[in-house]
C-alpha positions as CSV (number, residue, x, y, z in Angstrom):
1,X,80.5,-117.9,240.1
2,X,80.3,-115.7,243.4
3,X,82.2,-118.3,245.2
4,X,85.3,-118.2,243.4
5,X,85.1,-114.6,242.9
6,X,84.8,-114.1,246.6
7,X,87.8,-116.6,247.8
8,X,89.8,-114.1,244.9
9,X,88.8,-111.3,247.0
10,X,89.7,-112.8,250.1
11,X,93.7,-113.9,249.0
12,X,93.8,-110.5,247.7
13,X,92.8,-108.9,251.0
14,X,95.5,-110.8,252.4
15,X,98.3,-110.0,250.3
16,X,100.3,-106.9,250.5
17,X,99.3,-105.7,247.1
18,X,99.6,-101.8,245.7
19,X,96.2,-102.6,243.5
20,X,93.8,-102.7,246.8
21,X,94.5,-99.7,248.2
22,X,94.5,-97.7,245.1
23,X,90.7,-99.2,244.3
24,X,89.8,-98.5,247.3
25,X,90.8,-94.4,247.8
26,X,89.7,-94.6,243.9
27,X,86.0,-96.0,245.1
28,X,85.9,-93.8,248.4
29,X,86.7,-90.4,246.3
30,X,83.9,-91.6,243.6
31,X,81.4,-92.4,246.8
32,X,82.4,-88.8,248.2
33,X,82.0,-87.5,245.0
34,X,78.6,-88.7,244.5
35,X,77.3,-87.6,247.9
36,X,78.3,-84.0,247.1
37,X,76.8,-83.8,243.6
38,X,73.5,-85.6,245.3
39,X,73.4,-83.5,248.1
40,X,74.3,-80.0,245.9
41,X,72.5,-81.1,242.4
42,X,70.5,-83.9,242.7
43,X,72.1,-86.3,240.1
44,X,75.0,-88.7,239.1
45,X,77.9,-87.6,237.3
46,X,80.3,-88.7,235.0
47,X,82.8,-88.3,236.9
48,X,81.4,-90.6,239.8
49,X,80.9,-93.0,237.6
50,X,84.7,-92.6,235.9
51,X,85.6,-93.1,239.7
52,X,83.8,-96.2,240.1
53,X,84.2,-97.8,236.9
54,X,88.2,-97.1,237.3
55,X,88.6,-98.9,241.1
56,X,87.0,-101.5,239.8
57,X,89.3,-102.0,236.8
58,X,92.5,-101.5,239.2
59,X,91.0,-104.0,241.4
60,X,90.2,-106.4,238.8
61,X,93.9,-105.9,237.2
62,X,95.3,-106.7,240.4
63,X,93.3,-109.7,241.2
64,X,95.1,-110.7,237.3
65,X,98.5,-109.9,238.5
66,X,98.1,-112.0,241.8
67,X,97.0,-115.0,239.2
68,X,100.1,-114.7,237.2
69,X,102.2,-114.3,239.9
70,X,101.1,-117.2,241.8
71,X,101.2,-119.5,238.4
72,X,105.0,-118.2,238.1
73,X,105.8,-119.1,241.5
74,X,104.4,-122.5,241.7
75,X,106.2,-123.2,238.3
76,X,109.6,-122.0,239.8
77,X,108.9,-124.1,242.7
78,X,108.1,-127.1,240.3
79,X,111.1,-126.3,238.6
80,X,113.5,-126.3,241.6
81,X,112.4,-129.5,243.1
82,X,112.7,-131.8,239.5
């Protein structure tokens, strides 16, 4: 299960994709978040969380949207060639 999830994360490092980048400020603002509230109040917030749980959704939609475009291609190519 990690394996395939892993080679997913690798072709989408590679690609020039709007979904990475977004996660990623998306997961560094909820990290830097979360340091602040540790540091000032001593706990997690809701927010942190909101951050997290929402790069990991973007991610995860963009990983979907490399899927389908890669089926589409390969079926216009298949397409072309018959």
């Amino acid at each position: 299960m990690l394996i395939p999830l892993a080679a997913l994360f690798m072709h989408a490092c590679r690609k020039d994709t709007i979904f990475l980048p977004i996660s990623m400020v998306l997961f560094l603002t909820g990290l830097a978040y979360y340091c602040y509230t540790f540091f000032t109040s001593g706990r997690f917030t809701n927010m942190s969380a909101l951050l997290f749980t929402t790069s990991i959704l973007i991610f995860m939609l963009g990983l979907i949207s490399e899927q389908i475009s890669q089926m589409r291609f390969e079926k216009s190519e298949g397409d072309r060639f018959v």
